[in-house]
C-alpha positions as YAML, in Angstrom:
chain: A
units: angstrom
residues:
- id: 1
  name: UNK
  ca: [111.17, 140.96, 303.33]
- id: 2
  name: UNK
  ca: [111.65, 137.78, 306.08]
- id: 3
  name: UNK
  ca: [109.77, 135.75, 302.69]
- id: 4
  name: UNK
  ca: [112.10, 136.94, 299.92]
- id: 5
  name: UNK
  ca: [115.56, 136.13, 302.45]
- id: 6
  name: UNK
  ca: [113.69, 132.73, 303.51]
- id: 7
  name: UNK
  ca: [113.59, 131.88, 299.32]
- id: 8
  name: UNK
  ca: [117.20, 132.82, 299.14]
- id: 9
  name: UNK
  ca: [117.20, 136.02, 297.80]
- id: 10
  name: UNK
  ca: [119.40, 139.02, 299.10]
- id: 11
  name: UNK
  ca: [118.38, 142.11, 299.63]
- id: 12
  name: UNK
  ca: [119.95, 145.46, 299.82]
- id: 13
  name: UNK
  ca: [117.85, 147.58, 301.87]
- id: 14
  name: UNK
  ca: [119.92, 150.86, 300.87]
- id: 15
  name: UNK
  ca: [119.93, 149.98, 297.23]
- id: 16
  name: UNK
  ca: [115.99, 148.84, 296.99]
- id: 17
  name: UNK
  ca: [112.91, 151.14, 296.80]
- id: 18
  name: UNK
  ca: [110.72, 149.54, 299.02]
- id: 19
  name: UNK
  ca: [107.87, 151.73, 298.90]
- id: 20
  name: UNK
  ca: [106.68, 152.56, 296.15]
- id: 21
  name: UNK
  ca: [106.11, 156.53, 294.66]
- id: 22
  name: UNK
  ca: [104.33, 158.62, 292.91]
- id: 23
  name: UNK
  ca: [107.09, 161.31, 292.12]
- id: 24
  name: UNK
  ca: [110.55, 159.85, 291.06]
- id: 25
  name: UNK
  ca: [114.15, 160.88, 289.84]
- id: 26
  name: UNK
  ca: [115.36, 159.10, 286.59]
- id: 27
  name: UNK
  ca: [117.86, 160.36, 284.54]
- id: 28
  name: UNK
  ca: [117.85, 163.62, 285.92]
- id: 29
  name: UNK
  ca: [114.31, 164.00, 285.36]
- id: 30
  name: UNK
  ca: [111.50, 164.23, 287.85]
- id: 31
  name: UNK
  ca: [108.54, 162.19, 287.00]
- id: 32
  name: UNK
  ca: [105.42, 162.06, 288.61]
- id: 33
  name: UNK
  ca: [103.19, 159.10, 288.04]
- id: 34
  name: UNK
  ca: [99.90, 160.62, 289.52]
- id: 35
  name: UNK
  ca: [99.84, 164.13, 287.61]
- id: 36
  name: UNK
  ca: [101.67, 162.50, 284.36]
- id: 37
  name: UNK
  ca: [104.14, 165.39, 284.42]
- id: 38
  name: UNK
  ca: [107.58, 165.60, 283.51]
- id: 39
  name: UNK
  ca: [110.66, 168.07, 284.32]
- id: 40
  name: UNK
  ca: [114.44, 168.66, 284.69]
- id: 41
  name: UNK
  ca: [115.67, 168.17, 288.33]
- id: 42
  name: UNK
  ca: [116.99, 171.94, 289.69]
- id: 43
  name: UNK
  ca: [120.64, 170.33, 289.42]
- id: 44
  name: UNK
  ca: [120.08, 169.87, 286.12]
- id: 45
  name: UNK
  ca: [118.48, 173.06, 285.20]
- id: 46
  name: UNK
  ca: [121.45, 174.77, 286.86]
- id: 47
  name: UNK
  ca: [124.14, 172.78, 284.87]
- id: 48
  name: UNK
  ca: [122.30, 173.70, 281.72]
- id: 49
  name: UNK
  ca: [122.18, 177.36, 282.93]
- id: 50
  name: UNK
  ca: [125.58, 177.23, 283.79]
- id: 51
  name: UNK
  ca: [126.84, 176.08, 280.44]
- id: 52
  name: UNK
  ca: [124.67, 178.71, 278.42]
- id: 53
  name: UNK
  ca: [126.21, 181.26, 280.80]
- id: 54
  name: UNK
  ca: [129.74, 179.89, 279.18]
- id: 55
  name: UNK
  ca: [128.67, 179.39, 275.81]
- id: 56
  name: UNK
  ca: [127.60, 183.29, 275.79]
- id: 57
  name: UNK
  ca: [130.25, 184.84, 277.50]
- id: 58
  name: UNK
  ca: [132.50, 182.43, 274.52]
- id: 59
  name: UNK
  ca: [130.91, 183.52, 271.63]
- id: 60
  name: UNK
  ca: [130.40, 187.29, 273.86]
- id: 61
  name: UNK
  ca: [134.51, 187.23, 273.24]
- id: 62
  name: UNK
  ca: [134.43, 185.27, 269.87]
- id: 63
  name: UNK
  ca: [136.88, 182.97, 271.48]
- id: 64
  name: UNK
  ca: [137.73, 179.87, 269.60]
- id: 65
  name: UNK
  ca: [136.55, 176.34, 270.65]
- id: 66
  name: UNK
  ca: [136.60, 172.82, 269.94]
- id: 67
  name: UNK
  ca: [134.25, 170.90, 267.71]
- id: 68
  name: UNK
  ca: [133.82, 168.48, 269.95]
- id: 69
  name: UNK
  ca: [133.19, 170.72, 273.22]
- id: 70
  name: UNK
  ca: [130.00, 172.23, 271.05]
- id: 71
  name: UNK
  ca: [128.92, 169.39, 270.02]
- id: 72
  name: UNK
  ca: [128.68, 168.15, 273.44]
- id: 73
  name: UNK
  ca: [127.05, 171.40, 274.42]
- id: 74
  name: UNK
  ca: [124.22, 170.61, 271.74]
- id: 75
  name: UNK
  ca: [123.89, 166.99, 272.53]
- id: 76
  name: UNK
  ca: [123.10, 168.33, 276.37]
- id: 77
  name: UNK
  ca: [120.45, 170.73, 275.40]
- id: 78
  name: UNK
  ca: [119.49, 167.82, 273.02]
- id: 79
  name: UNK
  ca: [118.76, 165.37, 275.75]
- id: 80
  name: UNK
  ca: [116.17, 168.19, 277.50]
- id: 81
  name: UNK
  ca: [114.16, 169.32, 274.35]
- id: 82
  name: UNK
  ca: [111.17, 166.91, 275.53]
- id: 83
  name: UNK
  ca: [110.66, 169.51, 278.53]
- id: 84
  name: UNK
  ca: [111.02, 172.96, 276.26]
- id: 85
  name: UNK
  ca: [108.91, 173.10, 273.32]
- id: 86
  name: UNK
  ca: [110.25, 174.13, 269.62]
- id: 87
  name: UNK
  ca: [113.49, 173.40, 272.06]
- id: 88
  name: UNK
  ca: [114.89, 171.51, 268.91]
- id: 89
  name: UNK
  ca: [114.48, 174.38, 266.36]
- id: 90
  name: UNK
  ca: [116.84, 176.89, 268.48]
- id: 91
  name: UNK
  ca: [119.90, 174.50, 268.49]
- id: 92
  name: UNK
  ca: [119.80, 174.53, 264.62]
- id: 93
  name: UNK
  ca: [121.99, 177.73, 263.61]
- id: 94
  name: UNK
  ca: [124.64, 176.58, 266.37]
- id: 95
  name: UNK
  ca: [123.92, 173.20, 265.05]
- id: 96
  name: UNK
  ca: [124.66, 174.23, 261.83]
- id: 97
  name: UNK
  ca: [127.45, 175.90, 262.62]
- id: 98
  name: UNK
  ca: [129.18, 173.08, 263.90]
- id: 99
  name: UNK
  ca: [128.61, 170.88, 260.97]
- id: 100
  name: UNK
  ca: [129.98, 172.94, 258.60]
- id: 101
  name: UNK
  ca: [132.99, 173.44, 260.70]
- id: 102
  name: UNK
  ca: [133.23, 169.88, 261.19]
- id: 103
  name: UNK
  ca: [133.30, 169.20, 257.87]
- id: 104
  name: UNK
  ca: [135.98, 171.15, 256.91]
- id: 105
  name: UNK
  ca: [138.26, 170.83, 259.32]
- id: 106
  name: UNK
  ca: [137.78, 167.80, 261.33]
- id: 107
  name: UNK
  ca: [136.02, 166.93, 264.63]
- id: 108
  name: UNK
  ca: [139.72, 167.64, 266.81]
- id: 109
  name: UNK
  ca: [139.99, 171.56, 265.27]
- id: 110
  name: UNK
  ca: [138.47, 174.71, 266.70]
- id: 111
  name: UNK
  ca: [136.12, 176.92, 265.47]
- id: 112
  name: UNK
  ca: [134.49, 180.43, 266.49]
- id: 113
  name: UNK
  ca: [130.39, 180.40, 266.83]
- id: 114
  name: UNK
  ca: [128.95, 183.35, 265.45]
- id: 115
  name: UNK
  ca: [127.08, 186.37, 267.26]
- id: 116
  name: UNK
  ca: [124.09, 184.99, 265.25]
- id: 117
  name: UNK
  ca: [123.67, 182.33, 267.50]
- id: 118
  name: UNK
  ca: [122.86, 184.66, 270.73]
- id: 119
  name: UNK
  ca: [119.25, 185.23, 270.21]
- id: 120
  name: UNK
  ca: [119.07, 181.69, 270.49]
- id: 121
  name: UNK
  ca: [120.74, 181.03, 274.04]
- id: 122
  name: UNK
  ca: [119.08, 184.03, 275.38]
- id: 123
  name: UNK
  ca: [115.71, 182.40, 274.44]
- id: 124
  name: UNK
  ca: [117.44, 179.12, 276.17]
- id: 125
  name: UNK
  ca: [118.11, 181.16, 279.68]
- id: 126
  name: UNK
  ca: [114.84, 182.58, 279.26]
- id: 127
  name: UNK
  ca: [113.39, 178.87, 279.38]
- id: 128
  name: UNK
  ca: [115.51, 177.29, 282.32]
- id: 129
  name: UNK
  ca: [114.52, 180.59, 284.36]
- id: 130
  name: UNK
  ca: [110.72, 180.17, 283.64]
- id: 131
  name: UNK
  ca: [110.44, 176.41, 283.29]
- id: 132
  name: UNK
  ca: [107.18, 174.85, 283.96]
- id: 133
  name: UNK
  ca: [106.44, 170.70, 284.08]
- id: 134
  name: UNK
  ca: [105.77, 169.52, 280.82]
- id: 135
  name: UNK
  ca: [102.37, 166.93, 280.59]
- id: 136
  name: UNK
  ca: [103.34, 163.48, 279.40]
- id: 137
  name: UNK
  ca: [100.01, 162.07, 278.34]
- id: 138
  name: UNK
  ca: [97.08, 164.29, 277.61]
- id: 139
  name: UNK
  ca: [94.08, 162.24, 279.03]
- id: 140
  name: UNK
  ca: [91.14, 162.62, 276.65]
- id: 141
  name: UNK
  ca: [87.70, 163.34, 278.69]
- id: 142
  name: UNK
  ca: [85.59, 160.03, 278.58]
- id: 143
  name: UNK
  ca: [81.95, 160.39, 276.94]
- id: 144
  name: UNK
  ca: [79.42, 158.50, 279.35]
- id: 145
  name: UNK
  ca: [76.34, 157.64, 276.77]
- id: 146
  name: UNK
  ca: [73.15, 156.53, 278.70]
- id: 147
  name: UNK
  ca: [70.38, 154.93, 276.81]
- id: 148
  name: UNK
  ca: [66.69, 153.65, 277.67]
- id: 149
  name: UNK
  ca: [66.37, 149.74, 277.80]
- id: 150
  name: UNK
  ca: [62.58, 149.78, 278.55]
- id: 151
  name: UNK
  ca: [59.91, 148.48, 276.65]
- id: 152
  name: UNK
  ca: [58.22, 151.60, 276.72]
- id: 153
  name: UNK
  ca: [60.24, 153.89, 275.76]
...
């Protein structure tokens, strides 16, 4: 540190990683470098829970609500796909939803989200409660060849 101050250079001791890790927090994502694993921080996975909890007990009551509000709510779940698999394909009907209402009646207008789209945040819940790191690079096994280099044989 005494070598980077002497060169001019300030330092921020609370601010700077000075050691470096093998499991960090980016984004709201844990990463760890060693295992090449990926998941949601628990604060995370409790917002998202949080806001499927909502978004059920909404469409539960067939309340109205604005464009904008689900299309946040997608964009969110959008975000975390990379951990869930097929994660994508289960924000399509609410997805779909929205864009229709969108394009009839403008981002700033409400709209109602079907009962359809229930099977889809239960499978959602079912994910955040049983969510398990997701691999970031599958590691193909190396092939050691060995061959003879003698004259003989």
């Amino acid at each position: 540190m005494e070598e980077f101050r002497k060169y001019g250079q300030m330092i921020i001791e609370n601010r700077s990683k000075l050691n470096p890790e093998q499991q960090f927090v980016f984004l709201r994502w844990i990463y760890n470098s060693q295992t090449m694993k990926i998941q949601l921080t628990s604060d995370k996975r409790k917002d998202l829970t949080a806001l499927v909890q909502r978004q059920t007990q909404l469409i539960m009551e067939q309340k109205p609500q604005r464009i904008k509000s689900v299309a946040s709510f997608v964009g969110k779940f959008r975000f975390s796909t990379l951990q869930f698999k097929r994660g994508g394909l289960h924000l399509q009907q609410i997805n779909k939803q929205m864009g229709e209402a969108a394009r009839e009646t403008g981002w700033t207008c409400e709209m109602i989200v079907t009962k359809k789209c229930l099977t889809k945040l239960y499978w959602w819940m079912n994910q955040l409660k049983n969510i398990e790191p997701k691999i970031i690079d599958k590691r193909q096994k190396q092939i050691v060849i060995q061959t003879d280099d003698s004259i003989s044989g």
